[in-house]
C-alpha positions as CSV (number, residue, x, y, z in Angstrom):
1,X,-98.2,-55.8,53.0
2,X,-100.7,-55.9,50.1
3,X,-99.6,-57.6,47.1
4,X,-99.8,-54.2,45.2
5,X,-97.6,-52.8,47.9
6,X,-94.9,-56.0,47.3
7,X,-94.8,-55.4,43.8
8,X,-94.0,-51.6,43.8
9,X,-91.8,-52.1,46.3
10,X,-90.0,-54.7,44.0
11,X,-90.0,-52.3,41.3
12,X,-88.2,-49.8,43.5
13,X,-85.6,-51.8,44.4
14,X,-84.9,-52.8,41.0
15,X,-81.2,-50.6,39.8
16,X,-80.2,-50.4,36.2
17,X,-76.5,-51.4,35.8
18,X,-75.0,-49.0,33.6
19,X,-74.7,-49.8,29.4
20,X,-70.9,-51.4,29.3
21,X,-68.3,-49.3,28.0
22,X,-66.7,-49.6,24.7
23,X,-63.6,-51.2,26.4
24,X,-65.5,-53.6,28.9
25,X,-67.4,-55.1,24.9
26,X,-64.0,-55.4,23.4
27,X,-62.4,-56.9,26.7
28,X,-65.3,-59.0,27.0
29,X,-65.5,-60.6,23.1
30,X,-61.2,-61.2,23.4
31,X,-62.4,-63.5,26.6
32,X,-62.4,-66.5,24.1
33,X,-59.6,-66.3,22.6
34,X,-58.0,-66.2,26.1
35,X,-59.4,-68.9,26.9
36,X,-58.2,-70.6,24.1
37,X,-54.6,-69.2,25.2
38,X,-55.0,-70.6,28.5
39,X,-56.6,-73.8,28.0
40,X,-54.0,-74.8,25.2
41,X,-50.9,-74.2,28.5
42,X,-53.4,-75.8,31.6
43,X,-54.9,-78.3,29.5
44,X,-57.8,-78.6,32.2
45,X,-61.2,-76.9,31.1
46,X,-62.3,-76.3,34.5
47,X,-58.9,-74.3,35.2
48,X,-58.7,-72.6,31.9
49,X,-62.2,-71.6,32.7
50,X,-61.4,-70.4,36.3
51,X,-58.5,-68.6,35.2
52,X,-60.4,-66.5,32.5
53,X,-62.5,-65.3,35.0
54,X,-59.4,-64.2,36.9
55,X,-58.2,-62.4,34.4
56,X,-61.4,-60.7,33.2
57,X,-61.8,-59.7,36.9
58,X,-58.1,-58.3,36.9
59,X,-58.4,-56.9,33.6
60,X,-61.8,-55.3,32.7
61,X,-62.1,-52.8,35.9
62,X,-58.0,-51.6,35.1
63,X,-58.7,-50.5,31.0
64,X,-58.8,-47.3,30.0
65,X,-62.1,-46.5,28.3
66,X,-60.3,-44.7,25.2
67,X,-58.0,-47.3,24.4
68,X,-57.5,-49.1,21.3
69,X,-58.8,-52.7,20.7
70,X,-55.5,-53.8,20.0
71,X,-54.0,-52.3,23.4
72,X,-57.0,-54.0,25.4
73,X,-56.1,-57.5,23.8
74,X,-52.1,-56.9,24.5
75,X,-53.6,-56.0,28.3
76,X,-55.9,-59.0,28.8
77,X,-53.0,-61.2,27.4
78,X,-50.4,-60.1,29.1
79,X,-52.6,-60.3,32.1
80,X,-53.4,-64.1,31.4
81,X,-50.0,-64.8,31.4
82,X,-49.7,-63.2,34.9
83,X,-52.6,-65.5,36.1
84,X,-50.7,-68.5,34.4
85,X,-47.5,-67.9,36.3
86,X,-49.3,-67.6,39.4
87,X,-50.9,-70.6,38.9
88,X,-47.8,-72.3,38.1
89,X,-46.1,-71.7,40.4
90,X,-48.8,-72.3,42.8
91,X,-49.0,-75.9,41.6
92,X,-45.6,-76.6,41.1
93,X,-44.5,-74.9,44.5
94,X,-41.9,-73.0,42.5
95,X,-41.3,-69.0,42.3
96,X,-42.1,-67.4,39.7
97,X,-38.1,-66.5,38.3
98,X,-37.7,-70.3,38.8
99,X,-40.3,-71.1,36.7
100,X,-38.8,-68.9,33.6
101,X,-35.2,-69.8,34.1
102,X,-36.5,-73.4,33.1
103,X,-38.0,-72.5,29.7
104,X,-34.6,-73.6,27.7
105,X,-34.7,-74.9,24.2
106,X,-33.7,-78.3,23.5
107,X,-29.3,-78.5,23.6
108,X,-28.4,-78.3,19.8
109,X,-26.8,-81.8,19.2
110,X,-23.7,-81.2,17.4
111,X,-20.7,-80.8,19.3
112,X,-19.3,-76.8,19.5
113,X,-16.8,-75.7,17.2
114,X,-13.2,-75.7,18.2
115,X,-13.3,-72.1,17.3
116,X,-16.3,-70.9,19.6
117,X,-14.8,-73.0,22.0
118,X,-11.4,-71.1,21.6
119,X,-13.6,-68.4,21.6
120,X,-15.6,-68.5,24.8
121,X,-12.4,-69.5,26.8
122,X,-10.5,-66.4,25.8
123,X,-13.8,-64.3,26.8
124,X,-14.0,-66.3,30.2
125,X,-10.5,-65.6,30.8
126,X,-10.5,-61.9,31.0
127,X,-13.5,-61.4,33.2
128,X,-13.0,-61.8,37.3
129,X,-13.0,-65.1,39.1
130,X,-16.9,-64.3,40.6
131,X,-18.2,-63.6,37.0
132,X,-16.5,-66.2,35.1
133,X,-17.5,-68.5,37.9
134,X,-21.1,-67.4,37.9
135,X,-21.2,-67.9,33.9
136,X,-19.7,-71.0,34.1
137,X,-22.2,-72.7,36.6
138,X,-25.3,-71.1,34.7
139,X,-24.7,-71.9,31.1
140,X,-21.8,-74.7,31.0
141,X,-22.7,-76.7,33.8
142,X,-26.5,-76.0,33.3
143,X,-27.2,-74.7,37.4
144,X,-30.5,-73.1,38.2
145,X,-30.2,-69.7,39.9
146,X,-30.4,-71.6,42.9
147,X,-27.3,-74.2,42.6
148,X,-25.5,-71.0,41.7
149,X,-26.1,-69.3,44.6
150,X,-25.8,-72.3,47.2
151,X,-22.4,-73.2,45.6
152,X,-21.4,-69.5,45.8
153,X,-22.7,-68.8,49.1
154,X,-24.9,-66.0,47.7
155,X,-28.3,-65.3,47.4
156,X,-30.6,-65.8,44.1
157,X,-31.1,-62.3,44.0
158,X,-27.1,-61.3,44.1
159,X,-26.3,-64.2,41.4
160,X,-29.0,-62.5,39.4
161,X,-27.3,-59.4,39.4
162,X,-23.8,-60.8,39.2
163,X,-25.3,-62.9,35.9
164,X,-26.2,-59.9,34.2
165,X,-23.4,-57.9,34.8
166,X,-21.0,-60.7,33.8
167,X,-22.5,-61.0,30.4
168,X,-22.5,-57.2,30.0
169,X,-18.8,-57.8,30.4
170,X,-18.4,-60.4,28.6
171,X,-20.4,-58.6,25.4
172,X,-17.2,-55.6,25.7
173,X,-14.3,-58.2,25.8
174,X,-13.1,-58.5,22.0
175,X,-12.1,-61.9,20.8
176,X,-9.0,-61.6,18.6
């Protein structure tokens, strides 16, 4: 093959990517600041950076092309924090659920009034033995999903379910 003939045929195979859509720019100039949203919960560029390019690659091929700029940002975000639980709980060995039943505020440090106190006991006292027990073990004693479960002899996902329909209980008893 002639040099003539190499070049043409290099000019042949050449393909022109298409112009980027209008939600692919928006997507793509957001990138930084979720970077900045990552990096500031890894604390590890390398990682921050790796996990951007997850969620761009998770992200930009899902948006819709007529969306708003403020609906692409709410996407890539909530996206990142997707990739950010999944890397979580990669690294910590944890589920995912495990990791957000762990996100408690600091205990206040004064001591609860007599009056809640009163309060809560009367509450506790008209729901069943399994609810009050499960209620009891998650927010007085401080278990995780899983104590709750082991010490019941139930699985995570039954105590999950028992959990939230023992506070929906709880939220119809009135206190006198």
């Amino acid at each position: 093959m002639t040099p003539d003939e190499t070049a043409a045929q290099a000019q042949a195979e050449v393909v022109e990517l298409p112009a980027a859509s209008r939600a692919t720019d928006i997507a793509l100039n957001e990138l930084e600041l979720v970077y900045a949203f990552i990096y500031a919960r890894v604390g590890n560029r390398a990682d921050a950076e790796d996990l951007t390019q997850q969620v761009a690659l998770k992200a930009i091929p899902r948006l819709r092309q007529n969306a708003a700029a403020s609906s692409i940002r709410g996407y890539l975000f909530a996206t990142a924090r997707s990739v950010l639980g999944g890397f979580w709980s990669t690294r910590l060995g944890l589920s995912e659920a495990e990791l957000r039943e762990d996100l408690l505020l600091a205990p206040p440090t004064d001591p609860p009034s007599e009056e809640g106190t009163e309060t809560v006991q009367r509450i506790l006292a008209e729901l069943s033995d399994n609810y009050r027990r499960v209620l009891e073990l998650r927010f007085l004693h401080g278990y995780s999903l899983k104590e709750v479960a082991k010490e019941m002899n139930s699985t995570v996902g039954a105590i999950k379910v028992m959990q939230l329909r023992a506070l929906r209980a709880a939220a119809k008893v009135r206190p006198e």
